[in-house]
C-alpha positions in Angstrom: -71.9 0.2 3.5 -73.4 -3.1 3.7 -72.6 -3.4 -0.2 -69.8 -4.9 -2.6 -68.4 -2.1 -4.5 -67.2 -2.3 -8.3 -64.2 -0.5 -9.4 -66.7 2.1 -10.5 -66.9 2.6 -7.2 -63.7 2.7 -6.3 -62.4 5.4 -8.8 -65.5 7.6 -7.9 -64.1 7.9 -4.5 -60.5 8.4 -5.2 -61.5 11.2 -7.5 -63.6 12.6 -5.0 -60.6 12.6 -2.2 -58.5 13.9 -5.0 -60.4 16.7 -5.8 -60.9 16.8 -1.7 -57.1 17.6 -1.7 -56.6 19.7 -4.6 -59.6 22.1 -2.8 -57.5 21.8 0.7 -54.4 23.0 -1.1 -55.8 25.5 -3.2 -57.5 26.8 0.1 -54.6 27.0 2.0 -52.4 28.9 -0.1 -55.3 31.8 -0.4 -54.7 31.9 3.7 -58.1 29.6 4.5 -58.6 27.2 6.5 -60.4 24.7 4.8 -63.5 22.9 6.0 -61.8 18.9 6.6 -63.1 16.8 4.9 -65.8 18.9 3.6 -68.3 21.8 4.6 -71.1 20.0 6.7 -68.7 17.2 8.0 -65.9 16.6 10.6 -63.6 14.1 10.1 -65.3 12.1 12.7 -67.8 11.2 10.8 -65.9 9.8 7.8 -68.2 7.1 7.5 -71.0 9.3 7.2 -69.1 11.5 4.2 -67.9 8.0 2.2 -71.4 7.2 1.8 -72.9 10.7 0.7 -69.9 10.6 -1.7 -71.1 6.8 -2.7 -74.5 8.0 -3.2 -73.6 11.1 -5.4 -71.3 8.7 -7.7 -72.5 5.5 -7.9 -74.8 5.9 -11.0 -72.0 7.8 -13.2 -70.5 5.9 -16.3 -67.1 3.9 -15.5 -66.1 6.3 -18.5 -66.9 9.3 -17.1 -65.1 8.3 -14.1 -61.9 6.8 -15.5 -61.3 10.3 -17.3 -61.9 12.2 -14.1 -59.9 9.9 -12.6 -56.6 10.5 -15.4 -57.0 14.3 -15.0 -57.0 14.7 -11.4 -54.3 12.1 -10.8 -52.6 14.1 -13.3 -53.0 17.4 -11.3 -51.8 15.8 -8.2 -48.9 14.3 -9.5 -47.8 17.4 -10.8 -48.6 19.5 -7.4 -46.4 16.7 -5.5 -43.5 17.4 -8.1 -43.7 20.7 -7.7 -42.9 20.5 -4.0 -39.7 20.6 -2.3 -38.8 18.1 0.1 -39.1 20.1 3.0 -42.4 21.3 2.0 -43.7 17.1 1.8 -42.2 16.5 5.0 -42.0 19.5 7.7 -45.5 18.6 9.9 -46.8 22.0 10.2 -46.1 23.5 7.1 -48.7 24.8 6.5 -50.8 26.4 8.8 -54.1 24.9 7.5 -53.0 21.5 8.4 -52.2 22.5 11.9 -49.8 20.3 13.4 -50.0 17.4 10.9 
């Protein structure tokens, strides 16, 4: 990215991967397969996707972001508890993630 990032910054993308996540699993249990890491982008080009997800974040409020940040953490936290053990650790669980 060529620039220093701010915590901002930071938050903005952990919200996006979290909401990434929360779309994967959602997805899967309707019996899709879901587009990894998004629609228009393999995970090859990860570089490319962090800084489209840079670009459409990096002007929101630290505010905004913080509160995004508490509600989707919150969401994932709960989805994790609600999982069994087997269903955190068997590779291959679910057929969406393929082997991994």
């Amino acid at each position: 990215m060529g620039r220093r990032l701010c915590r901002r910054d930071l938050l903005a993308h952990l919200v996006a991967w979290q909401q990434l996540n929360l779309g994967w699993y959602a997805a899967g249990l309707r019996g899709e397969k879901p587009a990894m890491p998004a629609p228009g982008y393999a995970l090859r080009e990860l570089p490319r996707f962090n800084q489209m997800l840079y670009r459409k974040h990096h002007r929101r409020s630290l505010r905004a972001i913080q509160a995004e940040y508490l509600a989707y953490h919150r969401r994932v936290v709960e989805l994790i508890e609600s999982l069994s053990d087997r269903d955190l650790r068997t590779l291959g669980r679910y057929t969406w993630t393929g082997p991994s």
